[in-house]
FIGU-507853 format. One record per residue: residue number from 1; residue in one letter; x, y, z of N, C-alpha, C in turn. Coordinates in nm, 3 decimals, m for minus. Example, Ala and Ser with C-alpha at 12.3 -4.5 7.8 and 13.67 -1.06 7.14 Angstrom:
<1, "A", <1.319, m0.569, 0.780>, <1.230, m0.450, 0.780>, <1.320, m0.330, 0.780>>;
<2, "S", <1.285, m0.225, 0.708>, <1.367, m0.106, 0.714>, <1.290, 0.003, 0.787>>;
//
This chain:
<1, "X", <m0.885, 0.255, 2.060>, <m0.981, 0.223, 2.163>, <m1.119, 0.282, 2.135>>;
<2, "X", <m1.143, 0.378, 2.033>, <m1.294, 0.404, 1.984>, <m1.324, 0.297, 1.955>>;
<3, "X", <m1.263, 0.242, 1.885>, <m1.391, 0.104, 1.818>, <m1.443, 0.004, 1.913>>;
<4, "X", <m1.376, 0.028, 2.052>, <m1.460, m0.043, 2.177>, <m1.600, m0.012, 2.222>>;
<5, "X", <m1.549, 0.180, 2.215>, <m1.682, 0.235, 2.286>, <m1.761, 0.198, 2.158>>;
<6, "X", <m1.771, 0.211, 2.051>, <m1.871, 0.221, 1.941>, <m1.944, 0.070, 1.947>>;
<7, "X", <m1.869, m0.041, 1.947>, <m1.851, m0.164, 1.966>, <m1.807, m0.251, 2.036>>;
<8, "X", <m1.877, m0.193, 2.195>, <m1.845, m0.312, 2.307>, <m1.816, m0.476, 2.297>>;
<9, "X", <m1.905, m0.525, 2.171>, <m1.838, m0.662, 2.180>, <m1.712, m0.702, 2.109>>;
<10, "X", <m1.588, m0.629, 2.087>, <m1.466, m0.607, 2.012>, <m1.435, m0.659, 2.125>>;
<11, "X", <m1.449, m0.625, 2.267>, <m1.320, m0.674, 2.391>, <m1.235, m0.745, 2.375>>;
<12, "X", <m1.336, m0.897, 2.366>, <m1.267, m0.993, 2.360>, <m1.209, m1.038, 2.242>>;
<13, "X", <m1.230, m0.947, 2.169>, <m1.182, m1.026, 1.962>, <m1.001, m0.982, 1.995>>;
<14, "X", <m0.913, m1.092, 1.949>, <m0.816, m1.031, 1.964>, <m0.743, m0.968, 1.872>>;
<15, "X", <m0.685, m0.915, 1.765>, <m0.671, m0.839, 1.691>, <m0.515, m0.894, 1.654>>;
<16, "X", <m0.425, m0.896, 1.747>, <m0.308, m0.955, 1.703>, <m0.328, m1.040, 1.625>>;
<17, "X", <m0.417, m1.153, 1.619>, <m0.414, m1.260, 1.557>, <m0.461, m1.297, 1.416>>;
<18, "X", <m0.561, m1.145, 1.469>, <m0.637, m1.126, 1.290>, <m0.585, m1.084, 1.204>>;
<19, "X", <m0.473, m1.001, 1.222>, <m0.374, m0.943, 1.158>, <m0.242, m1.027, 1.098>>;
<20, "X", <m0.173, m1.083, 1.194>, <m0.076, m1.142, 1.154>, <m0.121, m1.296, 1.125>>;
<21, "X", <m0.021, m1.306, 1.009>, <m0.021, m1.445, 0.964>, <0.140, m1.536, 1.033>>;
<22, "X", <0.096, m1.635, 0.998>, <0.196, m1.729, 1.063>, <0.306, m1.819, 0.997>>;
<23, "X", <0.375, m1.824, 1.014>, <0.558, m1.811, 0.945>, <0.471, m1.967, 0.809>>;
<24, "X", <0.356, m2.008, 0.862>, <0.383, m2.113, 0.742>, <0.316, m2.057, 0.641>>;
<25, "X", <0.199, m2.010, 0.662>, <0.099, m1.928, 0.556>, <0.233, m1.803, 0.441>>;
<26, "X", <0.306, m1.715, 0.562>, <0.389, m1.634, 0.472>, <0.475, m1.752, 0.388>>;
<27, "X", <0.575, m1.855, 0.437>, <0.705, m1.945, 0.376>, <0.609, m1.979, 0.239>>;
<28, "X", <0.473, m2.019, 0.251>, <0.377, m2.058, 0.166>, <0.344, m1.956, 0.058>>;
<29, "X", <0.327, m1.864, 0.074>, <0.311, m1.742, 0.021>, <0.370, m1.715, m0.063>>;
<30, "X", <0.536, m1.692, m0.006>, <0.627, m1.638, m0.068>, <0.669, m1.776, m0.178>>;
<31, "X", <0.628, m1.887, m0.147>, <0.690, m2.012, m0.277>, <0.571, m2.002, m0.373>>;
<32, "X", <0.464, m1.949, m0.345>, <0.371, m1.915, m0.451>, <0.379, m1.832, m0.527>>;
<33, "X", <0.440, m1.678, m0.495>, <0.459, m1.555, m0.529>, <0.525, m1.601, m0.648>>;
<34, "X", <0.642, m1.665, m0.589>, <0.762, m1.710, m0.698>, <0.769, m1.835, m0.810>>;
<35, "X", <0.675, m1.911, m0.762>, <0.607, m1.992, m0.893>, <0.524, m1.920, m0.964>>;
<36, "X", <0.435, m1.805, m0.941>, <0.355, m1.748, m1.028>, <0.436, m1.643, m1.100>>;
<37, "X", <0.539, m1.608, m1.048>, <0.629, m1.521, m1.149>, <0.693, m1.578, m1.247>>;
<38, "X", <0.702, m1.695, m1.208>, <0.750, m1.787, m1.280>, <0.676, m1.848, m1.415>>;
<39, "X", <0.598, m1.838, m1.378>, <0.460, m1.879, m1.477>, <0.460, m1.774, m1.578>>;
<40, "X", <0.421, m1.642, m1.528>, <0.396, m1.542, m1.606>, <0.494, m1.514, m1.761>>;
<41, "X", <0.647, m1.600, m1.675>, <0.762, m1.589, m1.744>, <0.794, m1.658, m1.884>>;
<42, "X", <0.720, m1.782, m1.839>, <0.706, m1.916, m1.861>, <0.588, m1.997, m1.921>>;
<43, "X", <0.481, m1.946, m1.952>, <0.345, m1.977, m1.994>, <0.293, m1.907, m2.105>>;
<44, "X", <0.201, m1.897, m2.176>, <0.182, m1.889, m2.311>, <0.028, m1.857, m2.289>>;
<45, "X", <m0.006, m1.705, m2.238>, <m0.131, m1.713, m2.236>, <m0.256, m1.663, m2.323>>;
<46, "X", <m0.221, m1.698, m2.471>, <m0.243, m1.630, m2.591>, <m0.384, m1.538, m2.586>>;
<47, "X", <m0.309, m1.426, m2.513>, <m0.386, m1.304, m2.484>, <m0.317, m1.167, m2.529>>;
<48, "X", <m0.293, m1.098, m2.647>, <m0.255, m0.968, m2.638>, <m0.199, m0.885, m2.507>>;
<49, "X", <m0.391, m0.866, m2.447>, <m0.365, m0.780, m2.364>, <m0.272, m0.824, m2.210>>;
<50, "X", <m0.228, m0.943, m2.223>, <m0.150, m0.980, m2.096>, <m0.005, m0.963, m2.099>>;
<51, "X", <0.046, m0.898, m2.056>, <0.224, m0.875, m2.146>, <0.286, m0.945, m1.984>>;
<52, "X", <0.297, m1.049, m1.972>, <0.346, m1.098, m1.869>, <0.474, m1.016, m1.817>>;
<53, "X", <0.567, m1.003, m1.903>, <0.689, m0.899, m1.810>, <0.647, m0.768, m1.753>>;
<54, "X", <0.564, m0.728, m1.774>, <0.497, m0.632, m1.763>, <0.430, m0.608, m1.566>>;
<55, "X", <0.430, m0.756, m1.537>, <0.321, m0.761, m1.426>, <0.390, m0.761, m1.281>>;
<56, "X", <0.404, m0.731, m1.183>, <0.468, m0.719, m1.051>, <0.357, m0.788, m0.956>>;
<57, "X", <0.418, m0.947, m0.880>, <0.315, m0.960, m0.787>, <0.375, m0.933, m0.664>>;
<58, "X", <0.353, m0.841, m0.589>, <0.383, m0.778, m0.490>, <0.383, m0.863, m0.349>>;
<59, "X", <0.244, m0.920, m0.341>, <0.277, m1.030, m0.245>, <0.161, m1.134, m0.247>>;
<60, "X", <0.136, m1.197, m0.177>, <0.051, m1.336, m0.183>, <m0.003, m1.414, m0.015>>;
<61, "X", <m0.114, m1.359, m0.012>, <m0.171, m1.340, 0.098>, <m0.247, m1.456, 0.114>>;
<62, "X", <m0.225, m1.600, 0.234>, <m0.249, m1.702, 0.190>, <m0.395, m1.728, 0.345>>;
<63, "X", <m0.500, m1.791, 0.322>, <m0.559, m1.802, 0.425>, <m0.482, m1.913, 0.520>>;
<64, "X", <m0.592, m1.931, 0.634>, <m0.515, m1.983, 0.738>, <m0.491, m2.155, 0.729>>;
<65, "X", <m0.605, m2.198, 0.637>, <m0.607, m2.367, 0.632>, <m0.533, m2.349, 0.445>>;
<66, "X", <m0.474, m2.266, 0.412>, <m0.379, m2.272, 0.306>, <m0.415, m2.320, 0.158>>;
<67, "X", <m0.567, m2.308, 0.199>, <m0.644, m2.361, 0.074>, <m0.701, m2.183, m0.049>>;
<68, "X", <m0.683, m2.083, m0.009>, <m0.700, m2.003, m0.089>, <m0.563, m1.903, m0.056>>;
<69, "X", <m0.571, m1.861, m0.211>, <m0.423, m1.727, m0.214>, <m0.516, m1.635, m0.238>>;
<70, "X", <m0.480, m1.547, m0.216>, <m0.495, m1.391, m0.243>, <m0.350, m1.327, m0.341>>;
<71, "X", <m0.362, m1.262, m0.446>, <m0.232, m1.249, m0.485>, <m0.298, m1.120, m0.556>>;
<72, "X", <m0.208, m0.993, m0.476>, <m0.178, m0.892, m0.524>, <m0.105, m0.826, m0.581>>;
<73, "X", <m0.101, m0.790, m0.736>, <m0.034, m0.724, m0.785>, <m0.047, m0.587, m0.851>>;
<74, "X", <0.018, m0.559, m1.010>, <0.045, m0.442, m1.028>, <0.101, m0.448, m1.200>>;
<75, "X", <0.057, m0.388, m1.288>, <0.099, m0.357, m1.432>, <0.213, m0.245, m1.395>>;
<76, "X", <0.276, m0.263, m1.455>, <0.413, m0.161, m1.519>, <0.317, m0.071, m1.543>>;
<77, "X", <0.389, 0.101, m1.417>, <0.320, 0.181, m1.487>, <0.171, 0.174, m1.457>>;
<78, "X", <0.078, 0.111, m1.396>, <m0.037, 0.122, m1.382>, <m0.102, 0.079, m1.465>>;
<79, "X", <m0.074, 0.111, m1.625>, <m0.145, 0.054, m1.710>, <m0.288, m0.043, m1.714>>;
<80, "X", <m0.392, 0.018, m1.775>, <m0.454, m0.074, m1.789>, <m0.513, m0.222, m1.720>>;
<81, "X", <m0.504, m0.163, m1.589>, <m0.502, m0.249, m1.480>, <m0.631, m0.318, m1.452>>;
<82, "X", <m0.776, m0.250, m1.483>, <m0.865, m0.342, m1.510>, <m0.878, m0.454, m1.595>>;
<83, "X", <m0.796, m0.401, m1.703>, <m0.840, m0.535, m1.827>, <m0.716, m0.648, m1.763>>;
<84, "X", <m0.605, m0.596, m1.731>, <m0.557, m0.696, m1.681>, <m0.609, m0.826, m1.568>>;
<85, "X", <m0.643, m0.707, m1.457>, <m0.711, m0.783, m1.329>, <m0.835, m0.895, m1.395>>;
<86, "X", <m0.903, m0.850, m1.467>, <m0.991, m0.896, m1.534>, <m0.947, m1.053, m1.606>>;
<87, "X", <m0.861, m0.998, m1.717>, <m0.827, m1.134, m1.805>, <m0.737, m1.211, m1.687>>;
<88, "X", <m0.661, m1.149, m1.592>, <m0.578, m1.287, m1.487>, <m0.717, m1.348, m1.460>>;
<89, "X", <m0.769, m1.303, m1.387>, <m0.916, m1.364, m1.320>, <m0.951, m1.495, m1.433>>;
<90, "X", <m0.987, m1.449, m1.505>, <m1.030, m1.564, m1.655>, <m0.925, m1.604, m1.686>>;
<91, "X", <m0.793, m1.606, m1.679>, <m0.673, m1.737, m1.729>, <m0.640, m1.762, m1.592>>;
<92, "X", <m0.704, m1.797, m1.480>, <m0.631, m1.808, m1.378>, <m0.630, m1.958, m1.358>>;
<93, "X", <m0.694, m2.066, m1.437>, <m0.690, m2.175, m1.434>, <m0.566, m2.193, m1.515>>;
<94, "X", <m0.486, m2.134, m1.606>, <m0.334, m2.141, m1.625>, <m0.236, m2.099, m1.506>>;
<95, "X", <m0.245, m2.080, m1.405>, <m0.167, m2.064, m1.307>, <m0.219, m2.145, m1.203>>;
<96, "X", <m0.317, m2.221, m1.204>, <m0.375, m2.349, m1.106>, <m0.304, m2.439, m1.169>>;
<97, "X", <m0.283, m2.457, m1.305>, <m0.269, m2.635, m1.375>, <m0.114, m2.594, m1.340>>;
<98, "X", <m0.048, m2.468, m1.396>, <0.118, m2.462, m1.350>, <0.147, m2.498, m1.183>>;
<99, "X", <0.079, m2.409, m1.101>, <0.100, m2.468, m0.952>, <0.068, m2.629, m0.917>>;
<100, "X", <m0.001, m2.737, m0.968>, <m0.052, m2.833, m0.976>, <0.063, m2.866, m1.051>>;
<101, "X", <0.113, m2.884, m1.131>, <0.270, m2.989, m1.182>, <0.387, m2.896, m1.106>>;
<102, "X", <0.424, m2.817, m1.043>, <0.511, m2.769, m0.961>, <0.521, m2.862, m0.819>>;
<103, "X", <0.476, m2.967, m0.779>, <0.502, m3.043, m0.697>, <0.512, m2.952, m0.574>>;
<104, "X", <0.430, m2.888, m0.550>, <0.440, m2.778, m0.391>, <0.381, m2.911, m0.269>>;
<105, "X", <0.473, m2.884, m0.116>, <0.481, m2.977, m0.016>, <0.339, m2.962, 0.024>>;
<106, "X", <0.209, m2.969, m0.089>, <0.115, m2.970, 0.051>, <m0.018, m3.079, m0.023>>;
<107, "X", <m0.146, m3.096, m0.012>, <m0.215, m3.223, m0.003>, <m0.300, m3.147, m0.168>>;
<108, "X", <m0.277, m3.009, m0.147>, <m0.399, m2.935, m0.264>, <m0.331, m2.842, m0.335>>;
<109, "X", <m0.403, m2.746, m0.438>, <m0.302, m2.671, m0.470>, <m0.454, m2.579, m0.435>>;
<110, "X", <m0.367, m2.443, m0.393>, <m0.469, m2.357, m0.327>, <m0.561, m2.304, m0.481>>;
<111, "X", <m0.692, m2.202, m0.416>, <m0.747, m2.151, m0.552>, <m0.673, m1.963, m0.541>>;
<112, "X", <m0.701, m1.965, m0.673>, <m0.612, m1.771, m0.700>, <m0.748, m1.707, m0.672>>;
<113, "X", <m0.686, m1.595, m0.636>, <m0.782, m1.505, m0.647>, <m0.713, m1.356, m0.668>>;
<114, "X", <m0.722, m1.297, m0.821>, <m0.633, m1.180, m0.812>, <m0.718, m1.059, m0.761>>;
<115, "X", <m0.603, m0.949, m0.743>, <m0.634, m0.804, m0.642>, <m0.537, m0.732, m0.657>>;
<116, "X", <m0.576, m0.625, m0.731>, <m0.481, m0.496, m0.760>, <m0.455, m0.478, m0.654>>;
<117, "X", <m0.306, m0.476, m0.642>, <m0.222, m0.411, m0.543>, <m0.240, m0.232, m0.496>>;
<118, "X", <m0.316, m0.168, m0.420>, <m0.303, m0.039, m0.393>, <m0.227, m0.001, m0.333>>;
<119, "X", <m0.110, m0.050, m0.255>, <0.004, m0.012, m0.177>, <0.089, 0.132, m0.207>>;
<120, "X", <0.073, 0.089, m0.383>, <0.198, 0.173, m0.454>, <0.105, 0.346, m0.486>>;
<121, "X", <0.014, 0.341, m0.498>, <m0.151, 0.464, m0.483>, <m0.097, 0.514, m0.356>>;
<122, "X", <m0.165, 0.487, m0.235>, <m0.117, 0.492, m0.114>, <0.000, 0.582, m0.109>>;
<123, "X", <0.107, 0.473, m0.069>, <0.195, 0.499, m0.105>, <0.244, 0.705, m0.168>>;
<124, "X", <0.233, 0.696, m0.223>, <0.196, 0.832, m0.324>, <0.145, 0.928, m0.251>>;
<125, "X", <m0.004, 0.865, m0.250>, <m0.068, 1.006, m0.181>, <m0.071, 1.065, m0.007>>;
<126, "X", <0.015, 0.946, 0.000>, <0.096, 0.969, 0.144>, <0.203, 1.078, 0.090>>;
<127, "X", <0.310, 1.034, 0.042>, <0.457, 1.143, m0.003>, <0.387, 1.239, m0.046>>;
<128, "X", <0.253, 1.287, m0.101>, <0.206, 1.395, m0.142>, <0.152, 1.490, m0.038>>;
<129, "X", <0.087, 1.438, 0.094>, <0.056, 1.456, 0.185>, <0.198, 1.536, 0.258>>;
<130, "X", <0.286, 1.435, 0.248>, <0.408, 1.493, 0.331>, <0.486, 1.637, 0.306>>;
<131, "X", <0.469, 1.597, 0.199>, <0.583, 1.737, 0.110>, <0.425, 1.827, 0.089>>;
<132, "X", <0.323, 1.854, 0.140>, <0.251, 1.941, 0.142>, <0.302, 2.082, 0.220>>;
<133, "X", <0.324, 2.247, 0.188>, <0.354, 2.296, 0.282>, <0.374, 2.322, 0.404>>;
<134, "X", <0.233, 2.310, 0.406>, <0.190, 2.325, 0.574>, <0.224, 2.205, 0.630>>;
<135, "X", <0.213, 2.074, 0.614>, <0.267, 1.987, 0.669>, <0.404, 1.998, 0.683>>;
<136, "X", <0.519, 2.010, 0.643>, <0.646, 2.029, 0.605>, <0.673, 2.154, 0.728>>;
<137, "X", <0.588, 2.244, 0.755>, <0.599, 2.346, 0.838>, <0.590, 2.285, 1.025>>;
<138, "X", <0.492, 2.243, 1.008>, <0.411, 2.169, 1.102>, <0.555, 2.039, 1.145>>;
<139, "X", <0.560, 1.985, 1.071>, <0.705, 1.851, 1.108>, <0.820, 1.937, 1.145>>;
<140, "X", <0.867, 2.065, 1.106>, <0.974, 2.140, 1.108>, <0.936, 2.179, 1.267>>;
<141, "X", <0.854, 2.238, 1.322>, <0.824, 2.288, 1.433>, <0.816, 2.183, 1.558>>;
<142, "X", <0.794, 2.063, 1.523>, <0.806, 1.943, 1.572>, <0.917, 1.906, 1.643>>;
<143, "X", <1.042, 1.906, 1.502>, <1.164, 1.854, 1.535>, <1.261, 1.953, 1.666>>;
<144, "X", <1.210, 2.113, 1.593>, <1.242, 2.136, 1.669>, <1.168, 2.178, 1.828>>;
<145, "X", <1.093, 2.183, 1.859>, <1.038, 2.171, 2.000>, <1.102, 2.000, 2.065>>;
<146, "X", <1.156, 1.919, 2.015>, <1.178, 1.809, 2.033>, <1.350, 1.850, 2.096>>;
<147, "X", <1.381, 1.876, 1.970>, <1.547, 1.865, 1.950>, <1.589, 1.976, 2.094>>;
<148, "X", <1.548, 2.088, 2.155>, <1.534, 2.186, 2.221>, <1.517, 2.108, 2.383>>;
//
């Protein structure tokens, strides 16, 4: 509720909606995720630096008129994750022409747009956060004033 006082005209924005996506955008998503893994598996993108088994797409974030993906992923290991992000970006018209003969139920085939996945960062420096002493002390004193 700060971001009201800071920004009275938020009232009316509704937020549920901006957030969640809707069972067709995800069903959509997720048949993209899995044709592009598929691709990676399956395609020939005579690039060294691309080691397709190598790559994790974590998920596939589709807009609302289903015409652009968002697809976030992740190198094995972190590795080298700029040059990757980089060269997908520039072969990403090999994963347009593969989605385009995959016969997907819809009128277009959306455009890519790749994005290092930070979840798994996160992730991390959260569990690092946790198992910090004093935190660990602090949750202990918690449970028990709770449990009591």
């Amino acid at each position: 509720m700060k971001l009201l006082k800071k920004f009275p005209k938020l009232e009316n924005f509704n937020f549920i909606n901006f957030y969640m996506d809707t069972q067709r955008q995800i069903r959509f998503g997720e048949l993209i995720r899995s044709l592009l893994s598929e691709c990676l598996l399956k395609e020939d993108f005579y690039d060294e630096q691309i080691n397709p088994s190598s790559i994790t797409i974590s998920f596939v974030k589709m807009s609302k008129d289903l015409k652009i993906a968002n697809i976030y992923f992740m190198p094995l290991g972190g590795k080298n994750k700029f040059n990757v992000l980089d060269n997908l970006n520039k072969k990403k018209f090999i994963f347009q022409k593969f989605l385009s003969r995959a016969k997907l139920q819809s009128k277009f085939t959306p455009k890519l747009n790749f994005f290092l996945d930070d979840t798994f960062d996160e992730a991390e420096k959260i569990e690092k956060l946790l198992l910090d002493k004093k935190v660990l002390r602090d949750t202990k004193n918690v449970w028990k004033t709770r449990l009591d």
